[in-house]
N, C-alpha and C positions, 0 to 999 in steps of 0.2 A: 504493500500500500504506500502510496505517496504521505511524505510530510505534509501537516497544514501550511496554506500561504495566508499574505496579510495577515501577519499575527496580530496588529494593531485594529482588527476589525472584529464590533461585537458579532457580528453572526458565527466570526471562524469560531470563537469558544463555544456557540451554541454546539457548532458541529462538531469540536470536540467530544464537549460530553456525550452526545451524541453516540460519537464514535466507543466511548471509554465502556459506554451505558447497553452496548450491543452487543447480539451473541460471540464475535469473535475480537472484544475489547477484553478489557483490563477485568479478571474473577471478583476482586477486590472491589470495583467500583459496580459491577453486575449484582452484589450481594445485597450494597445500601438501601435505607429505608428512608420514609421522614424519620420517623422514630429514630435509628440509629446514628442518626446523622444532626441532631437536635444537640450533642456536647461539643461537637468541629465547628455549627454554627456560631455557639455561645461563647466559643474559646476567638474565632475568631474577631467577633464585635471584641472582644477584651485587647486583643492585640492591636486593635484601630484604634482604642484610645489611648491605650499605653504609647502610640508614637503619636497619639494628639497630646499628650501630655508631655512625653520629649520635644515636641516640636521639631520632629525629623521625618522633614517632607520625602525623603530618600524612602524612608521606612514608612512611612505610611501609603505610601503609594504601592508600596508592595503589598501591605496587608488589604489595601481596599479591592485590590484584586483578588487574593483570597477569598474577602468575602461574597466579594460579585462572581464567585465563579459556584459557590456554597448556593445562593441566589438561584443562579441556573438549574445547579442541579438538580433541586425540588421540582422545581419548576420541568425539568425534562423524566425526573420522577411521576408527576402527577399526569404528565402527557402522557406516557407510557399507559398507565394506568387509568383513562381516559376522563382522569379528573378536573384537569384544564389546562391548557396550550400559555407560553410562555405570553405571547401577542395576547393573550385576557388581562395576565394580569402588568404589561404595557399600557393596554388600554383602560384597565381601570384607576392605573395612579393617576394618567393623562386627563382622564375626563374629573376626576380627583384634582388636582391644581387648576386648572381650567375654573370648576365650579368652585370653588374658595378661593380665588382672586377674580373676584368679580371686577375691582378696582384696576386690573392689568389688561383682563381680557373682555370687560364690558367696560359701563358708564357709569361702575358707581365713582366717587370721590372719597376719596379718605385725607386726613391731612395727616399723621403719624403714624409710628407702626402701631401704638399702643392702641390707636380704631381701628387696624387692622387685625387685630387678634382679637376685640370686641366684636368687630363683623363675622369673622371662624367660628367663635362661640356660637354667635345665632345662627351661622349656618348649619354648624354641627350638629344644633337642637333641631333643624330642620329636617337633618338628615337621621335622626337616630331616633324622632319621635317623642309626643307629648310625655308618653308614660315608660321612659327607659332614664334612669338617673345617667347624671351628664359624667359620673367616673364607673360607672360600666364599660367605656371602653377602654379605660388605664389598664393596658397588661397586669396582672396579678403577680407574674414571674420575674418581675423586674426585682433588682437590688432595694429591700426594704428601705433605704435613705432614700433614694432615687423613688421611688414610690409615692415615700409620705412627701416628699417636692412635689411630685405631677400632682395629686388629689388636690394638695394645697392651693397649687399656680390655679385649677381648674375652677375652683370655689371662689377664688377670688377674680375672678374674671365677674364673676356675678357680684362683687360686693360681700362676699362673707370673706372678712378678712381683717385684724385690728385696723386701728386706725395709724398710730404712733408705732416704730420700732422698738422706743421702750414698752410699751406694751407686753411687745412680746419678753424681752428682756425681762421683764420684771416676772411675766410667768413664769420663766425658765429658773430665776433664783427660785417660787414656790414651788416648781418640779422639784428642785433637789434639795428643798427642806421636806418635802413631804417622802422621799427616798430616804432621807435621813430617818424617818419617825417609824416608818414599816417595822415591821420584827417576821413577818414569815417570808418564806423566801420568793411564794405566788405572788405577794402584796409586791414585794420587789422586783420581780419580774416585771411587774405593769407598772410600778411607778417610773422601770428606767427604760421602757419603751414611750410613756409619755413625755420623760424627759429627752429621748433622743429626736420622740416627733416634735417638742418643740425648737428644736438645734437645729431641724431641718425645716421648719417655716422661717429662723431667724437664716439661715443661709438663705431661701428664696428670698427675701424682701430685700439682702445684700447683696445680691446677685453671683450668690457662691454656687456653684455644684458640689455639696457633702461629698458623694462619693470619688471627684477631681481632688476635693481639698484634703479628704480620708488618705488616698492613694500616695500623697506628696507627701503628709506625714508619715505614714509608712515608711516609706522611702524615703527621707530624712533618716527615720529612726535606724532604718538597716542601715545607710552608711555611717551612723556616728556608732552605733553599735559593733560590727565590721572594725572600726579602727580603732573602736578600745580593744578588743580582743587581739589587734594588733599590738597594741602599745603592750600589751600585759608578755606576745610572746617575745619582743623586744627583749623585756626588762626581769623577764624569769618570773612572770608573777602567777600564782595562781586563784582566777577570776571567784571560783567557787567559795573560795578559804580568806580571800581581804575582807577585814569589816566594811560597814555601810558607808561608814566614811569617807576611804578609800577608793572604794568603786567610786563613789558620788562624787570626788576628786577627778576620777579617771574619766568619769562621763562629759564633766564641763572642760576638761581638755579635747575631748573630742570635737563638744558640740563646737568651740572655737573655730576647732580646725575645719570643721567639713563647712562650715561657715564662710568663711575666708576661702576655702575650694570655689562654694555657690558665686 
């Protein structure tokens, strides 16, 4: 069989898979499912942010091919299986942007974005009906911080939302005095889920993404952590056996350093 041409063209990956997805293609790719292929998807959205987070256009460009190819393949999965053709669901994002930017592709006028995401709202309710609640369609499977943002961002598009910042601040101190006051460990379970869902309204109103801002300190924490256990093989130390002191010494030698790295 001949190699694919125009590799820079979406159809030739269509016919890739295609090809990979055929009786005398690749066993491996013959075997996949939606099902089984739902953790490759998942992994791959992680590795598009992880280079939107490096801001390494090199690398993200790779992984957005990955995922556009993950894309396909459902998509040449459900064909097979004569669930629906790639060109539906083209056409349905299509007609999808189309009818929510009324303001681009009709005559309505908007003057900011923030009436543009007021006009979404009402068109959304349009589309999904008087009697279907407006966070029924938030994914459920999303990253619990990532979540309790969308329901949040969505409610408050209608007006349910503080008024002040401090508002919410000021909740967030009675979150974790009422985490303080629990004694069973259910009562604490819910008190530090409300305290984390209010950490994650004060990120929306400041225009944070929790699980961007979660990731970075992560990541922080790994490289100052990473160079204290450095510094310790240096110096013959061992991490398990120094008092609190000592480490907590060893910690703010780090954090300097990986600081002055940043």
């Amino acid at each position: 069989m001949s190699l694919p041409q125009n590799l820079s063209q979406f159809d030739t990956l269509v016919d890739i898979i295609a090809r990979l997805r055929s009786p005398n293609g690749c066993p491996w790719d013959r075997e996949q499912t939606h099902q089984s292929l739902r953790g490759n998807l998942l992994e791959e959205c992680y590795e598009v942010l992880e280079a939107l987070d490096e801001g390494n256009m090199e690398k993200l460009r790779y992984e957005l091919g990955d995922l556009l190819m993950q894309i396909v393949f459902h998509a040449q999965i459900a064909a097979e299986a004569g669930e629906f053709e790639l060109g539906e669901v083209i056409n349905n994002i299509n007609q999808k942007l189309i009818h929510r930017h009324p303001h681009v592709f009709g005559n309505k006028k908007v003057k900011d974005a923030e009436e543009v995401l007021h006009n979404w709202e009402d068109i959304k309710r349009e589309e999904r009906g008087a009697d279907t609640s407006m966070l029924t369609s938030v994914p459920k499977q999303m990253p619990a911080l990532s979540y309790s943002q969308e329901i949040q961002r969505r409610v408050a598009r209608v007006g349910f939302d503080w008024e002040r910042d401090n508002d919410v601040i000021d909740k967030l101190a009675e979150e974790v005095n009422e985490l303080k006051r629990v004694e069973s460990q259910e009562q604490r379970e819910l008190e530090f889920g409300d305290l984390l869902f209010t950490l994650a309204n004060i990120a929306r109103r400041m225009g944070i993404d929790p699980e961007a801002a979660l990731r970075r300190a992560n990541q922080r924490f790994y490289r100052r952590f990473t160079y204290l256990e450095e510094l310790c093989r240096e110096r013959g130390l061992n991490l398990s056996e120094m008092p609190f002191a000592e480490k907590k010494a060893l910690w703010e030698e780090a954090k300097r350093k990986v600081e002055n790295e940043d």
